[in-house]
N, CA, C and O of each residue as an XYZ file, in Angstrom:
392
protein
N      -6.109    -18.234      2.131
C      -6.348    -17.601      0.863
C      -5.621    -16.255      0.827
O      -5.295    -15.845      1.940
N      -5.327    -15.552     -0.117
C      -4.087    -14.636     -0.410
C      -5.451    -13.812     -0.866
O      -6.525    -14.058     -1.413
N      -4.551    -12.372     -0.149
C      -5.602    -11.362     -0.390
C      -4.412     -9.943     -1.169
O      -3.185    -10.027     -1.126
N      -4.864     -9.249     -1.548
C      -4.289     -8.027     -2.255
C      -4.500     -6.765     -1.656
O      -5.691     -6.463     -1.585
N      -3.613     -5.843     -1.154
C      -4.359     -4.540     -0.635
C      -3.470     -3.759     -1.847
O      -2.342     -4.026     -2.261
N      -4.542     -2.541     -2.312
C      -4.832     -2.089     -3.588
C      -4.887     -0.525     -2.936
O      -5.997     -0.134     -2.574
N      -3.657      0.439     -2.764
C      -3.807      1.290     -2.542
C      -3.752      2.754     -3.522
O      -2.820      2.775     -4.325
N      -4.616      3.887     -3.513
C      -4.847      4.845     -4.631
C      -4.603      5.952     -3.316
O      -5.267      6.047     -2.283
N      -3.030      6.991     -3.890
C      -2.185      7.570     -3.039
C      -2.493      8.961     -4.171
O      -2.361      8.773     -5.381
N      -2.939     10.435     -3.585
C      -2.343     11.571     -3.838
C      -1.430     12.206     -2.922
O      -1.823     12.399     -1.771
N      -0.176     12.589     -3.289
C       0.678     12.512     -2.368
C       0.845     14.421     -2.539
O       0.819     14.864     -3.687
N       0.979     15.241     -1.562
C       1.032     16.253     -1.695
C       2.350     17.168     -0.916
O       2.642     18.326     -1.217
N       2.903     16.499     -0.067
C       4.166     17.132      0.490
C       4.924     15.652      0.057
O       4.577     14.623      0.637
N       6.261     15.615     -1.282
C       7.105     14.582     -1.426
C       8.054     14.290     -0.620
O       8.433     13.143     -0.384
N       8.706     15.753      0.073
C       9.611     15.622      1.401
C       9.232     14.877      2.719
O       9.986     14.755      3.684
N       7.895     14.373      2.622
C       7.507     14.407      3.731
C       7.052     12.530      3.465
O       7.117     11.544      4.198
N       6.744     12.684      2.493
C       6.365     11.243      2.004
C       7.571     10.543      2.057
O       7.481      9.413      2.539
N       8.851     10.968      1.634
C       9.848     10.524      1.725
C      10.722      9.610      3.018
O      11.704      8.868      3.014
N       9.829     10.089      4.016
C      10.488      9.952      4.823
C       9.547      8.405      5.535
O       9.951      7.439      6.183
N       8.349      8.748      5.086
C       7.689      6.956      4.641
C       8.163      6.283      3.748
O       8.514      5.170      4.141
N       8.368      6.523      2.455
C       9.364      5.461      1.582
C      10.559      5.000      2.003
O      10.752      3.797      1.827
N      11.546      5.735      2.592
C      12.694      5.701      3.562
C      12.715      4.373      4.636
O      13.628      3.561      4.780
N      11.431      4.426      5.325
C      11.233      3.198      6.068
C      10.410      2.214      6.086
O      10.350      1.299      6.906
N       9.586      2.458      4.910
C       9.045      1.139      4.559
C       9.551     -0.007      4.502
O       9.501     -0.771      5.465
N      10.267     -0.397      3.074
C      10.723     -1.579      3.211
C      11.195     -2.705      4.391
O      10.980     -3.882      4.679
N      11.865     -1.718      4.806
C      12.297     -2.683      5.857
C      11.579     -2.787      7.328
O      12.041     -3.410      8.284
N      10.252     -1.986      7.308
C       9.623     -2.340      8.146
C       8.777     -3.721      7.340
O       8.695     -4.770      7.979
N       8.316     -3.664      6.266
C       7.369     -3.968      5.401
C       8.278     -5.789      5.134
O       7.722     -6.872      4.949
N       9.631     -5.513      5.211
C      10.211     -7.314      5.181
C      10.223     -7.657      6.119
O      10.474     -8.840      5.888
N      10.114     -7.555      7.579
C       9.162     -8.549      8.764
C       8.571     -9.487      8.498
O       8.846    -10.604      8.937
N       7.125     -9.092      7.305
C       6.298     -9.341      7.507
C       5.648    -10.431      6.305
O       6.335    -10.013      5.373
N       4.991    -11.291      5.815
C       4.972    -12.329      5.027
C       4.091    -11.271      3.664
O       3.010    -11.456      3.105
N       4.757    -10.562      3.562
C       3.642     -9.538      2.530
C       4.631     -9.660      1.026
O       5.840     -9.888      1.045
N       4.112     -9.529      0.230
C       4.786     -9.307     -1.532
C       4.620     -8.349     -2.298
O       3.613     -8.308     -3.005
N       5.615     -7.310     -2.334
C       5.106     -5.829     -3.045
C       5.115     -5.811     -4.635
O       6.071     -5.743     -5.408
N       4.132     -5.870     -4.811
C       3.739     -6.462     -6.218
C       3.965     -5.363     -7.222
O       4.966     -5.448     -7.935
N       3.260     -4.482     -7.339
C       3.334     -3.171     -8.124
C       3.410     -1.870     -7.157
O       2.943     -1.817     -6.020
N       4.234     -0.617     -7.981
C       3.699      0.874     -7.200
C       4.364      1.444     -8.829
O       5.349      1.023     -9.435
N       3.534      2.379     -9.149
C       3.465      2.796     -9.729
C       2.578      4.734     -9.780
O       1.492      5.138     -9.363
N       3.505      5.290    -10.355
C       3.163      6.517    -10.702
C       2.551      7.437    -12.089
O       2.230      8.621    -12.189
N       2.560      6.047    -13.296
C       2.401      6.353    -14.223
C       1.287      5.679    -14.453
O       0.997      5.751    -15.647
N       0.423      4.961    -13.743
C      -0.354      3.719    -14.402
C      -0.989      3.851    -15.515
O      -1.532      4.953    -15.586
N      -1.200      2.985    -16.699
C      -1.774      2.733    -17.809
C      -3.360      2.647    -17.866
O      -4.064      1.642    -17.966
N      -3.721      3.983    -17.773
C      -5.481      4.111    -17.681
C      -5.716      3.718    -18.704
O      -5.403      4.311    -19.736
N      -6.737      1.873    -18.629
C      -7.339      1.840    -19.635
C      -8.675      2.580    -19.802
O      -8.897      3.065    -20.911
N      -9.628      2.729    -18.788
C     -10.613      3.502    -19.200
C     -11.238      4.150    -17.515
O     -11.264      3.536    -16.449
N     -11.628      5.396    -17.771
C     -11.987      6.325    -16.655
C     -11.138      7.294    -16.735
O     -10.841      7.969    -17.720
N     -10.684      7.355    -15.479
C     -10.171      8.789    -14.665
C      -8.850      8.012    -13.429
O      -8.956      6.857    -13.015
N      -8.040      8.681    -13.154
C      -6.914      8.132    -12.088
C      -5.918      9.227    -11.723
O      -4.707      9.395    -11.863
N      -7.040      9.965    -11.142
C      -6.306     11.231    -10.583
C      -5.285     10.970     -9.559
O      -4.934     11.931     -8.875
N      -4.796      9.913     -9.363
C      -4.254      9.579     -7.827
C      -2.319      9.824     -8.112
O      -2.221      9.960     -9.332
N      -1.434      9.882     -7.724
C      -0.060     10.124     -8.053
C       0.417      8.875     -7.596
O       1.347      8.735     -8.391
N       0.450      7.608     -6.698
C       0.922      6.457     -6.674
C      -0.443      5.652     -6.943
O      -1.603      6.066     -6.944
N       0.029      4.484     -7.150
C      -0.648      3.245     -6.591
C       0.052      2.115     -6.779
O       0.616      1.801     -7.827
N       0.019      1.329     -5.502
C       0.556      0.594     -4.787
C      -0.238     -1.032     -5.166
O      -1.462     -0.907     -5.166
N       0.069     -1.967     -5.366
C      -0.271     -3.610     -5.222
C       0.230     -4.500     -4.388
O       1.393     -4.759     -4.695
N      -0.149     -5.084     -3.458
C       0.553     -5.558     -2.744
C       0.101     -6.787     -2.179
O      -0.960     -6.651     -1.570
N       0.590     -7.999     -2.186
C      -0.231     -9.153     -1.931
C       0.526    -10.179     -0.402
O       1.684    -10.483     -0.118
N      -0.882    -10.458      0.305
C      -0.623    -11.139      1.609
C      -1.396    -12.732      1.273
O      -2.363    -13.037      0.575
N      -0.488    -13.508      2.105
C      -0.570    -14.823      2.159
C      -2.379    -14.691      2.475
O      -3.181    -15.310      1.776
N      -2.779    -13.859      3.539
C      -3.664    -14.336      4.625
C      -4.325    -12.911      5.140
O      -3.460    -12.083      5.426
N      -5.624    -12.480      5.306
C      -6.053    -11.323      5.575
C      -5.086    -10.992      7.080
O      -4.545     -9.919      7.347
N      -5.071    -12.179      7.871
C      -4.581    -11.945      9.028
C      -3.443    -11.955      8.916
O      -3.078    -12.300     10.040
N      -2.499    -11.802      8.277
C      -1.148    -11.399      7.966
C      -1.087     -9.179      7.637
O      -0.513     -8.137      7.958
N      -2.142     -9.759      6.819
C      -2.268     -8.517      6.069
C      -2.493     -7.342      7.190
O      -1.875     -6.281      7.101
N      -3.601     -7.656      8.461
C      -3.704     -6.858      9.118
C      -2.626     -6.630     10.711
O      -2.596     -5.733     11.553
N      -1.955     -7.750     10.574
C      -0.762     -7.873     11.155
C       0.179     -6.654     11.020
O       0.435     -5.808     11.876
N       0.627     -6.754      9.776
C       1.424     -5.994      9.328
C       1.252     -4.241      9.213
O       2.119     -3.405      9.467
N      -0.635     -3.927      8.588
C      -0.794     -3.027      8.509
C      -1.138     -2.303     10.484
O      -1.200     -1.091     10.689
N      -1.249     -3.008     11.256
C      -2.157     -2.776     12.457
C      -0.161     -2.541     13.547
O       0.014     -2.040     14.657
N       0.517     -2.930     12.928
C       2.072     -3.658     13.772
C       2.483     -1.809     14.330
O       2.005     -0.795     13.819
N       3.316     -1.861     15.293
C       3.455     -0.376     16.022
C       4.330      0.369     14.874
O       4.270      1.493     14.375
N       5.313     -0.955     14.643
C       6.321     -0.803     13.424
C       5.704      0.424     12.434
O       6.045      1.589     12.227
N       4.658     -0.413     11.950
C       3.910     -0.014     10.632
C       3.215      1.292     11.052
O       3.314      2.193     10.219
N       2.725      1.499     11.856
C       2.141      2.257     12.413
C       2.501      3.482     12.584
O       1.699      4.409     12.476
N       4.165      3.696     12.967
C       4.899      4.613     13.403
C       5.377      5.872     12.394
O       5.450      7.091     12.552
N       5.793      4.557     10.783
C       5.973      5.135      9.849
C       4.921      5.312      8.886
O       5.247      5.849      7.828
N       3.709      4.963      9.043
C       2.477      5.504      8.111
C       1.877      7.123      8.602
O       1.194      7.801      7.834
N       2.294      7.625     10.110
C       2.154      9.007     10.749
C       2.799     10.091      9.415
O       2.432     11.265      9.372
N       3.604      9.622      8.566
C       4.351     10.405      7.380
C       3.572     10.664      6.238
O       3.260     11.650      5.570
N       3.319      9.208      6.232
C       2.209      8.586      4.892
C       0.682      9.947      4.990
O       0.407     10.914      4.279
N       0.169      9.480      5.954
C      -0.733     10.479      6.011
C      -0.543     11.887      6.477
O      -1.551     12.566      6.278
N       0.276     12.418      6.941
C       0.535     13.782      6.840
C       0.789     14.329      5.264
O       0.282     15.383      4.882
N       1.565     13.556      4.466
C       1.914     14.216      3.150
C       0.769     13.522      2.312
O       0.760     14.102      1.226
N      -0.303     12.437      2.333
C      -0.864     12.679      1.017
C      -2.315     11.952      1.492
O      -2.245     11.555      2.655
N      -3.406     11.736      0.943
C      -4.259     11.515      0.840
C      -4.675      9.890      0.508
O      -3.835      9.185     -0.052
N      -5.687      9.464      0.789
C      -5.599      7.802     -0.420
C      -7.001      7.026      0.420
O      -7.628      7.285      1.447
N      -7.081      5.868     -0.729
C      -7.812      5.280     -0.382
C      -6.942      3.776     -0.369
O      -5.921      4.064     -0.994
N      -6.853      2.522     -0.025
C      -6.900      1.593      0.191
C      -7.807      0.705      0.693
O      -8.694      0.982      1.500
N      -7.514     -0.680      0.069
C      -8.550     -1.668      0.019
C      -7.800     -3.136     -0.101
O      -6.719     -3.306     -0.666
N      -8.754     -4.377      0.676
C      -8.398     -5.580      0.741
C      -9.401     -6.260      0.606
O     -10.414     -6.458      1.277
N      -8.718     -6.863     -1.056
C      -9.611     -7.790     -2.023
C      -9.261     -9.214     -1.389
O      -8.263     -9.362     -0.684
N     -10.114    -10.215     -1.675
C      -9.868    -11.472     -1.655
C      -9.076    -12.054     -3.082
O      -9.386    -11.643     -4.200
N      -8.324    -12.772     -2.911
C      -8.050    -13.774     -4.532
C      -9.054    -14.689     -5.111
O      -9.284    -15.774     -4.578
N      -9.719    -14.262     -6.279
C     -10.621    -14.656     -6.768
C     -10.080    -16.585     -7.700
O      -9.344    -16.961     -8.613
N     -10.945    -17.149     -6.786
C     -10.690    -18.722     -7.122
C     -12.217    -18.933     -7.192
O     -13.103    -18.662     -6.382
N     -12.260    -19.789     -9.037
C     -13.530    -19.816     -9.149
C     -14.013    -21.377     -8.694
O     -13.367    -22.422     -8.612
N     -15.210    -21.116     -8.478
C     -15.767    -22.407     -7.941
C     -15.397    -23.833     -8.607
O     -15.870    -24.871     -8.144
C-alpha cells in the first residue's frame, strides 16, 4: 500500500537550506519514492499555514519510505535541512475504502 509523507517546512537560513535542495534529488532518485508537490505558495483553503515550504511526496511502501528517509545518504544531507529550518512531517497511509 502507498503511503504519502506530508512535510510543513519553516525555513530560516535559505543559504543553508540550499545546500539540502542541492542534494536532494539525486540522493532522493535511488530510491522508489515520487515527489509529488513542494510548494511555497500553497492555496489556504481554510485556517492558518504559517510554514514557507511544503513538500508531498509519495512511497510505494512505508518500508520504502523509511528506507529512504533512515539511508546514510539521506541522512547526511538532511544535517542542512535541519540546521536552516524547522518542520513537521508525517506518514499517511493511502486511503482505500472498504
Amino acid at each position: 500500500m502507498s503511503v504519502y509523507l506530508i512535510a510543513q517546512i519553516t525555513i530560516h537560513d535559505r543559504e543553508e537550506y540550499g545546500i539540502y535542495e542541492a542534494g536532494f534529488l539525486e540522493v532522493f532518485a535511488q530510491f522508489e519514492g515520487e515527489l509529488l508537490a513542494v510548494s511555497e505558495e500553497p492555496n489556504v483553503m481554510e485556517g492558518q499555514w504559517p510554514c514557507t515550504r511544503t513538500v508531498l511526496i509519495r512511497f510505494p511502501s512505508a518500508d520504502e519510505a523509511r528506507r529512504w528517509y533512515t539511508s546514510p545518504q539521506y541522512q547526511a544531507i538532511a544535517q542542512h535541512r535541519l540546521r536552516a529550518s524547522t518542520g513537521n512531517i508525517v506518514m499517511v497511509d493511502e486511503f482505500r475504502p472498504d
